[in-house]
C-alpha positions as CSV (number, residue, x, y, z in Angstrom):
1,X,88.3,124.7,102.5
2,X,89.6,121.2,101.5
3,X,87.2,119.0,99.6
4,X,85.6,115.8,101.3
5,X,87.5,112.6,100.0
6,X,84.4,111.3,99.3
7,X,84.1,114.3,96.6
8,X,88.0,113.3,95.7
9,X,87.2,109.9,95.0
10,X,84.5,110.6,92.5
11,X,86.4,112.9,90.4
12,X,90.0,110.2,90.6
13,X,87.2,107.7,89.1
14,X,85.9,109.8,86.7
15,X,89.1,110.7,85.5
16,X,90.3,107.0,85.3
17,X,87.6,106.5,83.5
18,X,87.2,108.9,81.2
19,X,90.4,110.8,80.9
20,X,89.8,113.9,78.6
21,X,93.3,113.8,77.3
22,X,95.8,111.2,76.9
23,X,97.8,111.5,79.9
24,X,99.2,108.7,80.8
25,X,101.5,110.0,83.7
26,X,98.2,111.8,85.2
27,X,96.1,108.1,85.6
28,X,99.4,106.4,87.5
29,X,98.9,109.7,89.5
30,X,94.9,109.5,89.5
31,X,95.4,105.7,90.8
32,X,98.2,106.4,93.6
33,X,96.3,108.8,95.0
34,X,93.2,106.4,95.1
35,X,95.7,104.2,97.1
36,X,96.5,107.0,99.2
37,X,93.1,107.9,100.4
38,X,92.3,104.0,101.2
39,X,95.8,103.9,103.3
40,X,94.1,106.7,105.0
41,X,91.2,104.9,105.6
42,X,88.9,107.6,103.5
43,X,88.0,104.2,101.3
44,X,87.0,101.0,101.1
45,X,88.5,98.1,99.4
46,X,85.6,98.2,96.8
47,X,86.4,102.0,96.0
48,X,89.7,101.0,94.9
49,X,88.9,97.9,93.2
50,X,86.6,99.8,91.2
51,X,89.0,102.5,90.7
52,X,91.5,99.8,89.4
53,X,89.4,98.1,86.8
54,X,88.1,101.8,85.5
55,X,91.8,102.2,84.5
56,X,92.2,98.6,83.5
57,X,89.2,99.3,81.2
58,X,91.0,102.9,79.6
59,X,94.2,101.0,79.2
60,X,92.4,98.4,77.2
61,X,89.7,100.8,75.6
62,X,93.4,103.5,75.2
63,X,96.1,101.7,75.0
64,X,98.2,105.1,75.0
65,X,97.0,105.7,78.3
66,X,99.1,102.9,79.7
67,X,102.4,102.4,81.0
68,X,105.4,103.1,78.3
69,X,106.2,99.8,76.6
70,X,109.4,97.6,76.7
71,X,111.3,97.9,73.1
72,X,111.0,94.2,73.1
73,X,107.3,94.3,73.7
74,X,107.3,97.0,70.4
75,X,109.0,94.9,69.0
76,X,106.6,91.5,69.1
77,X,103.8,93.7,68.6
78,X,105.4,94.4,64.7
């Protein structure tokens, strides 16, 4: 039996939120899939915003979490 995406949603935001690991590949996957379910129409605009600024706030809180960076962003950052 599939889950409701209501029941999907709340464990995507948990896991943006509070990943257990880091992982960052797994939160760009976590997010997407967010933006799935609202192209669906299984969300609403404040689900994803909300959804975008709990990985906004890992990313700042985890900065390992995030995207890979640019050798010339490495490189300022030294």
């Amino acid at each position: 039996m599939a889950r409701p995406e209501e029941e999907r949603y709340t464990d995507l935001l948990r896991h943006l939120a509070a990943p257990s690991r880091i992982d960052p590949d797994g939160l760009v996957a976590s997010l997407r899939e967010v933006d799935h379910l609202f192209s669906m129409g299984h969300l609403t605009q404040a689900q994803v915003d909300a959804a975008r600024r709990a990985y906004a706030a890992t990313i700042e809180r985890e900065p390992r979490q995030g995207p890979p960076k640019s050798p010339e962003t490495r490189a300022d950052e030294a």
